[in-house]
Steps between C-alpha positions, in 0.01 A plus 500: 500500500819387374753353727788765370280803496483660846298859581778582786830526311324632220348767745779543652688591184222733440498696827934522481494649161231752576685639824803497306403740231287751731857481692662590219292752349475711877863497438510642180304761649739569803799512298341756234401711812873471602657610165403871371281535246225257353641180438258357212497845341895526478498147404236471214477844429833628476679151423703529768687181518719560793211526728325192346808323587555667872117387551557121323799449745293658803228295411679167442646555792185487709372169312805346615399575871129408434599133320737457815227563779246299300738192427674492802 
């Protein structure tokens, strides 16, 4: 194997990412059981953009807190 290609970082990488998008996606769940209504229906059903931008921030919000815990 090749002196710059290592399994851990790569793994590591991996394994990060992974957690980080389950995290985020039981969020998105929790906040559209938080707001009334169906979230994904009012969003790509009725074109609601307010509530695609209340879930964006909501949801950007939370990958700020995940990239935090996992970088520092």
């Amino acid at each position: 194997m090749r002196e710059f290609l290592h399994a851990y970082p790569l793994l590591a990488v991996l394994v990060y990412a992974a957690g980080g998008i389950l995290i985020l996606a039981a969020a998105y769940f929790v906040i559209d059981r938080l707001t009334p209504g169906h979230l994904s229906k009012t969003i790509f059903e009725e074109k609601n953009t307010a509530a695609a931008m209340v879930v964006s921030a909501a949801l950007v919000g939370v990958a700020i807190i995940i990239a935090s815990s996992i970088v520092g």
